[in-house]
C-alpha positions in Angstrom: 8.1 3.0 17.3 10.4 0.8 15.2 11.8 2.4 11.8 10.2 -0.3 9.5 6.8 -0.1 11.0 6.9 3.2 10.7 7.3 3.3 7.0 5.0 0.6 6.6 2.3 2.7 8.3 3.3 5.6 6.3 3.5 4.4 3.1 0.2 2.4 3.5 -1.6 5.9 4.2 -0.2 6.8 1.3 -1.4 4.2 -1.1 -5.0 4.2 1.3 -5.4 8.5 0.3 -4.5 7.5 -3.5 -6.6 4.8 -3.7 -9.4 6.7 -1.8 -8.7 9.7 -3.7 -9.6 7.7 -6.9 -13.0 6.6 -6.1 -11.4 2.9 -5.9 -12.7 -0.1 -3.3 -10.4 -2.3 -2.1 -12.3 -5.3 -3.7 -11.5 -3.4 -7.2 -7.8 -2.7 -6.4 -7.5 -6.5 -5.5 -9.0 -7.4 -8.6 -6.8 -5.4 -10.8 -3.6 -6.1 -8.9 -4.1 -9.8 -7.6 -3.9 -8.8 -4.5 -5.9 -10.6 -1.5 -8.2 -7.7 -0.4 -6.8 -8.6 3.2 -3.7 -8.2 2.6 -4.7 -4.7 1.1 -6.6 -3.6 4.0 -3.7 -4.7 6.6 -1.0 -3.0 4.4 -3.2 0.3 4.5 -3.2 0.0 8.3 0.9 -0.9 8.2 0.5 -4.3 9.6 1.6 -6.6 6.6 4.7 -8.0 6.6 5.1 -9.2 3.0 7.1 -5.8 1.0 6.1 -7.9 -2.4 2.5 -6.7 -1.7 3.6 -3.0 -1.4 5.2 -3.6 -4.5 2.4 -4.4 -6.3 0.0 -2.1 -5.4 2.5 0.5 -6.4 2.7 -1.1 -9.6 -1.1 -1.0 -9.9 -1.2 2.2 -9.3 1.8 3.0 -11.7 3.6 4.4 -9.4 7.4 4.5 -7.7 9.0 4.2 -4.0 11.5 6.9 -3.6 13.1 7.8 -0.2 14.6 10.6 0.4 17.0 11.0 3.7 16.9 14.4 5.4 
C-alpha cells in the first residue's frame, strides 16, 4: 500500500473514533466545519484526495497533526 494512502486511511480512523467517540453525526460535523458531509465520509474511509478537508476537520475538532518518525 502506498505511504500517502496509508496515512490518509489512518488518520481518517482517527478523526471517524473522535468524532464517534463524541456522540457526533457526520451531518453535524459538516455543519459546524463547512464541510460537504461526503467529503467527510470519504476522508473517514481514506479516499479523499483534498488534505484542506483534513485540515479542517482537525480544526473543528480543535485539534493538531503531529508525525512522529520511528
Amino acid at each position: 500500500m502506498k505511504l500517502k494512502k496509508q496515512i490518509k486511511q489512518q488518520l481518517g480512523e482517527i478523526l471517524r473514533e473522535y468524532r464517534c467517540a463524541h456522540g457526533l453525526s457526520i451531518h453535524n460535523i459538516s455543519q459546524q466545519s463547512g464541510v460537504d458531509w461526503q467529503q467527510i465520509d470519504a476522508l473517514e474511509i481514506g479516499s479523499l484526495k483534498n488534505w484542506d478537508v483534513y485540515e479542517k476537520l482537525l480544526k473543528c475538532y480543535g485539534k493538531e497533526l503531529h508525525l512522529d518518525i520511528q
